[in-house]
C-alpha positions in Angstrom: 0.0 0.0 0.0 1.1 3.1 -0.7 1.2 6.2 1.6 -1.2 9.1 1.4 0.6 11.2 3.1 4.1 11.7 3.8 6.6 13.0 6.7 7.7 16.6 6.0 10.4 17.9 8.4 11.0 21.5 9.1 15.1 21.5 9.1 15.0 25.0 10.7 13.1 23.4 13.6 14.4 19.9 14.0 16.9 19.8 16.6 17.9 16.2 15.8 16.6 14.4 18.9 15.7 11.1 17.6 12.4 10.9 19.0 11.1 10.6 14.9 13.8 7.5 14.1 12.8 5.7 17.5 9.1 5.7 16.9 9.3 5.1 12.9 7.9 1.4 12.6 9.0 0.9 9.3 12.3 2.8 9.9 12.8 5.2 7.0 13.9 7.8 8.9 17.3 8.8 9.8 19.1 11.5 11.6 21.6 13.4 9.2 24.3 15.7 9.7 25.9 18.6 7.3 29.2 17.1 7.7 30.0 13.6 6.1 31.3 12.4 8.9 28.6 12.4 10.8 29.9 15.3 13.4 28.2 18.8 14.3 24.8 19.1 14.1 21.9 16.6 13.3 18.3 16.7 11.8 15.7 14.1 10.5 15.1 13.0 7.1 13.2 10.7 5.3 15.1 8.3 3.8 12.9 6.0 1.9 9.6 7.4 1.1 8.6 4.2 -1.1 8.3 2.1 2.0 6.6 5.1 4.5 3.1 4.3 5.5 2.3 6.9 6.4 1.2 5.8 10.1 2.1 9.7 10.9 4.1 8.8 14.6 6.8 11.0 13.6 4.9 14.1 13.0 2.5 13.3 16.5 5.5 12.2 18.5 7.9 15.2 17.8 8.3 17.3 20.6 9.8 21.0 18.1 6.8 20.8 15.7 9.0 19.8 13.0 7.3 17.4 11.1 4.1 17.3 9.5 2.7 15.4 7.1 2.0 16.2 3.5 -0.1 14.6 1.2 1.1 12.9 -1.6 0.5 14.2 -5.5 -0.3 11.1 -7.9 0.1 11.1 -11.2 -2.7 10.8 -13.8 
């Protein structure tokens, strides 16, 4: 099944907690950082949005407000 909606995180309000990644059942979240080794600061993204569900835990779960979710166009 594909998701109607999908996770869209506010980089500007994401402070990287992990709250998103812990809760994500299907775990296509991950926590990201500017550098490539992984150092300085951190903040959510979605990974693989072909396997989302779209259950919306991240977006109800996060603490900042920094995710909500947004409904996906189709084509056709």
């Amino acid at each position: 099944m594909t998701a109607k909606a999908l996770p869209a995180i506010d980089p500007a309000r994401c402070t990287g907690c992990g709250r998103c990644v812990g809760l994500c059942p299907p775990q296509v979240l991950w926590l990201e950082s500017a550098d490539p080794r992984g150092w300085g600061p951190k903040h959510a993204v979605l990974h693989d949005a072909p396997d989302c569900t779209g259950c919306a835990l991240c977006a109800v779960h996060c603490p900042f407000d920094a995710i909500h979710m947004a409904r996906v166009q189709r084509a056709g």
